[in-house]
C-alpha positions as CSV (number, residue, x, y, z in Angstrom):
1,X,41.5,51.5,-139.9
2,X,38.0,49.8,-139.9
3,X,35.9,49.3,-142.4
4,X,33.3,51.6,-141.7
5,X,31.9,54.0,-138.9
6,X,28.6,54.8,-138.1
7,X,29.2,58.7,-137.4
8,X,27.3,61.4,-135.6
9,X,27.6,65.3,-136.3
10,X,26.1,67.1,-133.6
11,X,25.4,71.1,-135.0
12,X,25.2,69.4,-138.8
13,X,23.2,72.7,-139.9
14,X,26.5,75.0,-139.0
15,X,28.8,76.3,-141.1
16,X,31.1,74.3,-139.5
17,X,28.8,71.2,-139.7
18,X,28.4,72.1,-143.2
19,X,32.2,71.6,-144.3
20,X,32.8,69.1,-142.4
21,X,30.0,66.9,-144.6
22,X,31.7,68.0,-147.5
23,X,35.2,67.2,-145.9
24,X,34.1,63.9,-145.0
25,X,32.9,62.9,-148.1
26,X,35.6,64.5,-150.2
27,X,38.5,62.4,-148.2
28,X,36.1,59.6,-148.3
29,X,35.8,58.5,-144.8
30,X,35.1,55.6,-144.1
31,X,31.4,56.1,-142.8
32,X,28.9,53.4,-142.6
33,X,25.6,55.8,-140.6
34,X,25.7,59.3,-140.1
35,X,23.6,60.7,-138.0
36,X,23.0,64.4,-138.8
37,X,22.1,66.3,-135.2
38,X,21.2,69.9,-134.0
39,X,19.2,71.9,-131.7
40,X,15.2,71.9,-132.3
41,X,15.2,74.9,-134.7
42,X,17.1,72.8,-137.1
43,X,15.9,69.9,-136.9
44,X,14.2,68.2,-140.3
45,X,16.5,70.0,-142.4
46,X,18.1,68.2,-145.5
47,X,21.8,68.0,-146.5
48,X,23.5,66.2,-149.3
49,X,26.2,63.4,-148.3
50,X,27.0,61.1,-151.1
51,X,23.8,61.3,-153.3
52,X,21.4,61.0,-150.5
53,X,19.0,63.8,-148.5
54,X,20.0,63.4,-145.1
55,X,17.5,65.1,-142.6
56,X,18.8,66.2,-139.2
57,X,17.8,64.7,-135.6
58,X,17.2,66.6,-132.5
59,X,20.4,65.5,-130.5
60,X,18.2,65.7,-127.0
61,X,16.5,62.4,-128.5
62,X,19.1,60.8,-130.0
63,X,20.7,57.4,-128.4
64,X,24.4,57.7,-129.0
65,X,25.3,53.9,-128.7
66,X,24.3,53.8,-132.2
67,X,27.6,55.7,-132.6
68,X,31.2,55.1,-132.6
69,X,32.6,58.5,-133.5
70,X,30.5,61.9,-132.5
71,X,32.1,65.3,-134.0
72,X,30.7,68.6,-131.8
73,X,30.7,71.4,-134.7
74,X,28.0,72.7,-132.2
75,X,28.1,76.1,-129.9
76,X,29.5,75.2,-126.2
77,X,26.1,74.4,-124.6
78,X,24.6,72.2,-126.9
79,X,28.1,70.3,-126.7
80,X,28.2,70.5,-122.6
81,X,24.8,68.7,-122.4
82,X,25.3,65.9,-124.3
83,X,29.3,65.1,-123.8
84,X,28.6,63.3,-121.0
85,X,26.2,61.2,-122.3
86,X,28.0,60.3,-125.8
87,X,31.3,59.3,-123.2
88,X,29.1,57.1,-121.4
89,X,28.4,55.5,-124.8
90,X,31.9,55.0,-125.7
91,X,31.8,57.1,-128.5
92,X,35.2,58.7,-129.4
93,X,34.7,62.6,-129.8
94,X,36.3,65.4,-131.7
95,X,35.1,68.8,-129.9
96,X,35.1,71.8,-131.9
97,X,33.0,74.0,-129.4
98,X,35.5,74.7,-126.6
99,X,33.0,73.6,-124.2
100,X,36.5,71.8,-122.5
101,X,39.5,73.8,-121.3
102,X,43.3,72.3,-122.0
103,X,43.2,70.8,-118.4
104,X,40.1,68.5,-119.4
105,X,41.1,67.7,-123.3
106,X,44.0,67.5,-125.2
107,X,44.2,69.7,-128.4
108,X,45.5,67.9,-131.5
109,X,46.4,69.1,-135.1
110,X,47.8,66.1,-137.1
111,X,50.6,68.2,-138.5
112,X,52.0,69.5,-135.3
113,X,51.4,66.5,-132.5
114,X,49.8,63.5,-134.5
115,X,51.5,61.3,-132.2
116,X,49.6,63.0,-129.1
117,X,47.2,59.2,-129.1
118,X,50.4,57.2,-128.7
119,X,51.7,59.2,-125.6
120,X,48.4,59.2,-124.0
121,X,47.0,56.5,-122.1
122,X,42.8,55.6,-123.4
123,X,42.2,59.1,-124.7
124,X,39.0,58.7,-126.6
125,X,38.4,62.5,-127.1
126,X,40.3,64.7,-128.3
127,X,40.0,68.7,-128.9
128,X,40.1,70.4,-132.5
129,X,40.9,73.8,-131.3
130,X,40.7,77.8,-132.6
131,X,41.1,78.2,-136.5
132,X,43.8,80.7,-135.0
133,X,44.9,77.7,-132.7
134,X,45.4,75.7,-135.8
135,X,47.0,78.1,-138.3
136,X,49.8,79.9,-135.7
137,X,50.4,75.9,-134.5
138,X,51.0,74.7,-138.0
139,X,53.5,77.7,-138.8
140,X,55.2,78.0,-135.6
141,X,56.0,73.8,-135.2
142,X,58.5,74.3,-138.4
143,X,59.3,77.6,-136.7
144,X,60.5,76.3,-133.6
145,X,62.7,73.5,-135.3
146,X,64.9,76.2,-136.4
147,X,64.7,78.9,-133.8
148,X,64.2,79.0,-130.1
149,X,61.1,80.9,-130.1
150,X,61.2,83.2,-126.6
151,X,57.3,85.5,-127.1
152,X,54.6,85.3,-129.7
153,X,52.8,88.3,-130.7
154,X,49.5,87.9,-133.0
155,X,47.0,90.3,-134.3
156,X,43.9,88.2,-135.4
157,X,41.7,89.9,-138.0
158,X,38.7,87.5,-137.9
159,X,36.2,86.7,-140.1
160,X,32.2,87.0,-139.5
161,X,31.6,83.6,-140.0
162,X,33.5,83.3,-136.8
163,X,29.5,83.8,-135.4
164,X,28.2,81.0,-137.9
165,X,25.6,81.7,-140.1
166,X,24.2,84.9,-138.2
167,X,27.5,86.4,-138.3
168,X,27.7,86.1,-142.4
169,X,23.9,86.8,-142.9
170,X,24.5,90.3,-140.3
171,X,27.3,91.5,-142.6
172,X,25.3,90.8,-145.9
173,X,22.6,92.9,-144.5
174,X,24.6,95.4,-143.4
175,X,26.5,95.7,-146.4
176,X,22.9,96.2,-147.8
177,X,21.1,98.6,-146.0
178,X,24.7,100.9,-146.6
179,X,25.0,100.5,-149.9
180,X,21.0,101.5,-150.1
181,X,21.1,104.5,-148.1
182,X,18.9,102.4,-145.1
183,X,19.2,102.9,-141.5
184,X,21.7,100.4,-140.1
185,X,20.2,98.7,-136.7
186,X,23.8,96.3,-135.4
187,X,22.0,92.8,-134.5
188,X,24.8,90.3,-134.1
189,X,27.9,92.8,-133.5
190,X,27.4,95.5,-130.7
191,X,27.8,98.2,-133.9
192,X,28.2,98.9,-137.2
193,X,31.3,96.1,-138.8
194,X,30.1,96.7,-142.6
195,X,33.1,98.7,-144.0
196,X,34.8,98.7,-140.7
197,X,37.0,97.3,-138.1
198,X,36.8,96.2,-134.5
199,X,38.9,96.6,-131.3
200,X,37.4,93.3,-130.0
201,X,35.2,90.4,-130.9
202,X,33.5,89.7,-128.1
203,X,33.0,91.1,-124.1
204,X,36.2,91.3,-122.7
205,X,37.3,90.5,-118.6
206,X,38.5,92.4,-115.7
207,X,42.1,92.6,-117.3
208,X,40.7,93.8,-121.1
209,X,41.1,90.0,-122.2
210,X,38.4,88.0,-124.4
211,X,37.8,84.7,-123.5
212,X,38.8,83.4,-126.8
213,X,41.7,85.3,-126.5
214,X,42.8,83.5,-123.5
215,X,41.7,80.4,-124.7
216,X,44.2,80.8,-127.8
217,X,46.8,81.0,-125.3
218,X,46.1,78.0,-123.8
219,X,45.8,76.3,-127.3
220,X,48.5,77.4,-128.6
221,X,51.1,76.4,-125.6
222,X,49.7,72.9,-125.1
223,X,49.9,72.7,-129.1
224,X,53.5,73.2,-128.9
225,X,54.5,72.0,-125.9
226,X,55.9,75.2,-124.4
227,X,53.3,75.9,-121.2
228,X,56.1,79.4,-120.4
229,X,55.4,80.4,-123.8
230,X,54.7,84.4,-124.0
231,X,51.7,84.8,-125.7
232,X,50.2,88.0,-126.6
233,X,46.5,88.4,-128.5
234,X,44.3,90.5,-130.0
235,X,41.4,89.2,-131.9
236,X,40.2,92.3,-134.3
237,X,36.3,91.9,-136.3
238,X,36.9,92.5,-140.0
239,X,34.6,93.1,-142.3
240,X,35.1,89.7,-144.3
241,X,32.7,86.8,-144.5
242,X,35.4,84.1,-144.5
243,X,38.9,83.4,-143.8
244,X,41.2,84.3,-141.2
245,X,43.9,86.7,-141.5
246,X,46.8,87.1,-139.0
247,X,49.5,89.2,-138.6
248,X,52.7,87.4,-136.4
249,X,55.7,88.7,-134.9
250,X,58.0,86.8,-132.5
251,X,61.0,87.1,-131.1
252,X,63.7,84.2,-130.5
253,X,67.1,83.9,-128.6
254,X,69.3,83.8,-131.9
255,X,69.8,85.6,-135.0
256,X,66.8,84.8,-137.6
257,X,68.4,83.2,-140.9
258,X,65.5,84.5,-143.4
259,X,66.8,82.1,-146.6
260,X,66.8,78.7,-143.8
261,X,63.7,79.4,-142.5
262,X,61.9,80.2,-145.6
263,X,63.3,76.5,-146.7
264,X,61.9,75.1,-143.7
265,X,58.4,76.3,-143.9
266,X,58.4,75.1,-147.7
267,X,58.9,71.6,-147.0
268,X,56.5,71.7,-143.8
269,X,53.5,70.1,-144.3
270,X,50.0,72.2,-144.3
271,X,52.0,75.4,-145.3
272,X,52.1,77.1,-148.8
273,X,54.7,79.6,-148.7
274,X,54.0,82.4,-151.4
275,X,57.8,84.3,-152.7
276,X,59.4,87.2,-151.7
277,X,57.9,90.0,-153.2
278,X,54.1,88.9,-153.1
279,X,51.5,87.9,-150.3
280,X,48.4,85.8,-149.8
281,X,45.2,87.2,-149.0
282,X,41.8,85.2,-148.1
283,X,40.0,86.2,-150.8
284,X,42.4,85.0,-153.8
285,X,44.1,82.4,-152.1
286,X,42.9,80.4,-148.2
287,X,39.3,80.4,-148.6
288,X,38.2,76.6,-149.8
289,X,41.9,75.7,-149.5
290,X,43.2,73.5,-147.0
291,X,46.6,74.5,-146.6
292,X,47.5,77.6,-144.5
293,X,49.3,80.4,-146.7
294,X,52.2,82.6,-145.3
295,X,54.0,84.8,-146.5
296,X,56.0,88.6,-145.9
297,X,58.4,86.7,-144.2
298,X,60.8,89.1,-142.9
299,X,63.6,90.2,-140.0
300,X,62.7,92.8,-137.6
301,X,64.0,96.3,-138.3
302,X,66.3,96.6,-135.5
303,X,66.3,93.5,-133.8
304,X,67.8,90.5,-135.7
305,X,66.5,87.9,-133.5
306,X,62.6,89.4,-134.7
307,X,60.8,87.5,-137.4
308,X,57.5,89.2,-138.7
309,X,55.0,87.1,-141.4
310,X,51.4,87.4,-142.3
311,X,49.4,84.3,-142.2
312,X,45.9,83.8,-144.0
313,X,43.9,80.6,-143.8
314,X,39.9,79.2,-144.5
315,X,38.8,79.1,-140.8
316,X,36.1,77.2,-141.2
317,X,37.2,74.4,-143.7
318,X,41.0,74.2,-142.9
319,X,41.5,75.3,-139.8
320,X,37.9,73.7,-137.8
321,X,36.4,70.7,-140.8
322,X,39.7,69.5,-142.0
323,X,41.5,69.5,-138.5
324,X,38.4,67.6,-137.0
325,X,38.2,65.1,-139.9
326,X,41.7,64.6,-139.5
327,X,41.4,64.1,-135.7
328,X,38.9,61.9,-136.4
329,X,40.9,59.4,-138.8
330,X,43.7,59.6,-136.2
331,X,41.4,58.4,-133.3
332,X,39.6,55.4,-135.1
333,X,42.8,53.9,-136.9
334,X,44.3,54.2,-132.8
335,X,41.0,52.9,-131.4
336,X,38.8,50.7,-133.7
């Protein structure tokens, strides 16, 4: 591994962009310049990195040969108009926006295919996919050591801060104007998610399916190298600022052995399995953590060969600003 890096953050004033400074800093990577970036609206802001005020660029301005690694904690369009641009530079790229389907960019999670830059020939960007991407991929790669995994099912009970900052700051006003006996006007979410749940997290297609629905599909089957995989989603809006909670059943040819596969998933790396008899949630356990935490690990009622578990994780420090920083150590100790 070099040195140093000059690094760029492109959407630095996310929530995303946010942990991943702190992430950076915290696993002391081996930065030389970073260059905070963001859309106009952000731009001149100030954020801490290792005792200095930073202030963020406008990325439209910004020449990215200075360069030689470029995370995109950014929203899909700001990350479409200047890919093309930082790939001309010969930047290496982490992606976090999903502006790139499976076809265009490989996914990677360290614990799952960190070998992915060894089998691939000059692949100078990579993907950091879905929180739920990361989280299901980290439990199931154990998962499938043990047991030959036939369908997936997952219930996805998602955060606000899957919106960014709006998303959080709509909930705490929400919350507010409830609790204060105030007209409630939905901004963000198409109605009320204070103190409630919803069928669906964003517009759905044709077939009833959310785009990041489909997308975790994808994610999930090039993740684990099964592109047959039955997959079936449904992303749910709780009322919860942060962390992800997720509720998995699968089904697998053989018999599940509860006591060998609870032995497995201890010794797996990026998993914290909690004992029989208790469970994680996001508020006491994921959120600020960056391990994934599973537990209710248990056979299916009448079908031996179903294994049910619930899953809770920090989606926007372990499962997007860890999984990109950790990308991004990958890539420059294959490249530079």
């Amino acid at each position: 591994m070099p040195s140093r890096v000059d690094v760029a953050v492109v959407g630095a004033s996310s929530l995303v962009g946010e942990a991943l400074l702190e992430v950076l800093e915290e696993r002391d990577f081996p930065v030389a310049e970073l260059y905070l970036l963001d859309a106009a609206d952000s731009v001149g802001q100030a954020h801490a990195f290792k005792g200095r005020n930073l202030r963020v660029r406008d990325t439209a301005g910004f020449d990215f040969t200075k360069a030689r690694l470029v995370f995109f904690a950014c929203d899909a369009d700001l990350a479409a108009s200047h890919w093309e641009v930082a790939a001309a530079a010969g930047c290496l790229m982490v992606d976090l926006s999903g502006a790139c389907s499976v076809d265009d960019l490989p996914c990677l999670v360290p614990e799952v295919n960190g070998g992915l830059l060894d089998t691939l020939h000059d692949c100078r960007a990579v993907a950091s996919p879905l929180p739920e991407a990361v989280a299901l991929s980290t439990l199931l790669a154990p998962v499938r050591q043990q047991l030959d995994v036939q369908r997936v099912s997952v219930t996805a009970c998602l955060p606000v801060s899957t919106r960014g900052r709006a998303g959080v700051n709509e909930l705490a006003r929400q919350t507010a104007e409830l609790l204060n006996a105030r007209p409630l006007e939905p901004r963000v979410f198409d109605r009320q998610v204070a103190f409630n749940m919803l069928a669906q997290t964003e517009e759905v297609d044709a077939q009833g399916h959310a785009r990041q629905e489909r997308r975790l599909v994808d994610e999930l089957r090039q993740l684990l190298g099964l592109p047959e995989l039955a997959v079936a989603v449904t992303f749910v809006q709780a009322p919860v600022f942060f962390g992800e909670s997720l509720v998995l059943s699968l089904l697998s040819r053989e018999s599940v052995d509860v006591d060998r596969l609870s032995a497995a998933l201890d010794a797996a790396p990026g998993i914290e399995l909690v004992e029989a008899g208790d469970y994680p949630t996001v508020v006491g356990d994921a959120v600020g953590q960056d391990v994934i935490y599973v537990g209710r690990l248990r056979r299916g009622m009448n079908d031996p060969r179903e294994l049910n578990l619930w899953i809770v994780s920090d989606n926007v420090r372990k499962g997007a600003a860890l999984n990109a920083v950790q990308s991004g150590e990958l890539l420059i100790k294959h490249y530079l």
